[in-house]
N, C-alpha and C positions, 0 to 999 in steps of 0.2 A: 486676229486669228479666228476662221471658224473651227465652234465647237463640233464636233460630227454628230451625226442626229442621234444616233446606236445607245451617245453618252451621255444626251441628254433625257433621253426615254428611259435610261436605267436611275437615273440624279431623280427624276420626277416619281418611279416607282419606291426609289431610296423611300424617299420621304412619306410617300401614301403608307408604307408598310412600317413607318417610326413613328406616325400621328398616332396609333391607338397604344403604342408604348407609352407615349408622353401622356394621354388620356391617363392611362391608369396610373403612371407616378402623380400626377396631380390629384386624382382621387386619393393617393394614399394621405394625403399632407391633407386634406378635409378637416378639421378640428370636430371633436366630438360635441353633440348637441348638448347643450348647457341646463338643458331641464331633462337631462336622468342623471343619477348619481352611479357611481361605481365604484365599486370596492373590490380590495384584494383577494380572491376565494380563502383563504387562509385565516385572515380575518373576520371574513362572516362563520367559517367553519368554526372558530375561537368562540364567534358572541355564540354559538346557536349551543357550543359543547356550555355554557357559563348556565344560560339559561335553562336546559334539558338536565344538567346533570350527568350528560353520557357523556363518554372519554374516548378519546378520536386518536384513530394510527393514523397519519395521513405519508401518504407515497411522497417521496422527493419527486419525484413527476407529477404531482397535481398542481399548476402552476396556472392561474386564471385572473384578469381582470374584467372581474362582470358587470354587466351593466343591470341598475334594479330599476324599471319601469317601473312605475307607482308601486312600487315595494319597499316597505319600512325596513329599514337592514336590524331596526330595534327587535320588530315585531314576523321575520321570520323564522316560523317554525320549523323543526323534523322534514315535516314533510314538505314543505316548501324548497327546505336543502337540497332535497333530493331529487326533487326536478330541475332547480338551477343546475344541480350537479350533472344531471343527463342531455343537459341542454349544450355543456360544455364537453361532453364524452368523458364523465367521468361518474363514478358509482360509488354508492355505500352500503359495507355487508356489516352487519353487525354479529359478531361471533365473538361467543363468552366473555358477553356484557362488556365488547370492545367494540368501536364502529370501525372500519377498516376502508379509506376512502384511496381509490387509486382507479386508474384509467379501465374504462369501462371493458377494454379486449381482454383482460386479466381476470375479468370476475368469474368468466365460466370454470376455472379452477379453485375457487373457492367454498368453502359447505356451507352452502345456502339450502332453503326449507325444500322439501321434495312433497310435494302434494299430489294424490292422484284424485280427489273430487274439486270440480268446477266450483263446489263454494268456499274455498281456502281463503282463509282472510288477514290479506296485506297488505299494504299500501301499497298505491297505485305505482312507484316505481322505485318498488325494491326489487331485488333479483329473486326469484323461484327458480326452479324445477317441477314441471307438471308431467307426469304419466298419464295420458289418455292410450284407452285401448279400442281397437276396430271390435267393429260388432258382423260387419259384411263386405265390405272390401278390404284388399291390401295396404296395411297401413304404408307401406315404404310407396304405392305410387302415388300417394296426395305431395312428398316432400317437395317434388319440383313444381309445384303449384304453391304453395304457402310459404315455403324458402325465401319468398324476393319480398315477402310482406313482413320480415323482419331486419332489424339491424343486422349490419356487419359483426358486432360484436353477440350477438347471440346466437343461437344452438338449435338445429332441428336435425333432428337421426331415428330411421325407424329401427327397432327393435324387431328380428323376425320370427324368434321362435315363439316370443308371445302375443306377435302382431300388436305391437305397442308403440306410440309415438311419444319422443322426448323432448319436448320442449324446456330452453331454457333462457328465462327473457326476464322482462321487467314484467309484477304482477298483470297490469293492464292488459298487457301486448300479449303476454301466455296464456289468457283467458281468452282474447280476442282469438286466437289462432287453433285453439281448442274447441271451441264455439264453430270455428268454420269447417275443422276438422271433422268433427259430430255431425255436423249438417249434410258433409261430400259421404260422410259414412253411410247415414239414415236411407239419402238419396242413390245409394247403390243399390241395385235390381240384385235378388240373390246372394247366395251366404257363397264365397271363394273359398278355395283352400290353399290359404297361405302359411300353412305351419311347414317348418325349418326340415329339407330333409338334406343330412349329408352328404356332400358328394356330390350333390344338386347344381 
């Protein structure tokens, strides 16, 4: 019996379009490389509260097994947590002498430090709040310029009656975008008049 060609041309394409399916189920079954170590997020969160002394809420959603490239899991610190933790999409706030560790999209609702001078000093990836103010341009049109240079999980809204920008990010990043801010300010020709009028 001949097969009709139509059926064969669709059998031949079946298979071109199920080769990169099987591709990636085989990658998934890969065994993890045997020189890094990994540990339960829950348990380094444990050794790191033993060692520090601090006392940790941790989210029933913070659920991670991380991998520590040349990382002692004896010998990290604070601040080491806290980038493993952002590396995983997850954060830590620490409020009245409690650390509160839960998925990074939840932190902008939590009272974190509010700083409005550039030398605020925190660790590079705790969460802020930074108020910068325009000095000559409209703070609200740098947002869709600086907006894409932050996480999903963080916060940028101009404020207009006092021409003021609000960042809300991990120290580094709020300073980093603050810094650009300042710059696109400086570099505007002329004082705008961007004060709030109602009705407007």
């Amino acid at each position: 019996m001949k097969i009709p060609r139509h059926l064969v041309l669709a059998g031949a394409l079946a298979l071109v379009f199920a080769m990169p399916v099987a591709t990636l189920a085989a990658d998934d079954e890969i065994p993890r490389s045997t020189n890094i170590q990994y540990m339960d997020i829950l348990e380094l969160i444990d050794r790191v509260a033993k060692r520090t002394g601090k006392q940790f809420v941790v989210d029933p959603r913070v659920r991670a097994d991380v991998p520590l490239a040349g990382l002692d899991p004896t010998k990290v610190d604070y601040e080491r947590l806290l980038a493993i933790l952002r590396v995983n999409m997850f954060v830590a706030v620490e409020d009245g002498g409690i650390v509160i560790v839960l998925p990074d999209a939840n932190a902008r609702q939590l009272d974190v430090p509010t700083y409005t001078d550039l030398k605020f000093k925190a660790l590079n990836d705790e969460v802020v709040t930074l108020v910068v103010q325009a000095k000559n341009a409209c703070a609200a049109q740098f947002v869709p310029v600086l907006r894409p240079m932050m996480p999903q999980a963080a916060h940028l809204a101009a404020e207009v009656q006092s021409n003021s920008m609000i960042i809300s990010d991990r120290a580094s990043n709020a300073r980093r975008i603050a810094v650009l801010f300042e710059k696109l300010d400086q570099a505007t020709s002329g004082k705008r008049d961007c004060t709030y009028k109602p009705g407007s």
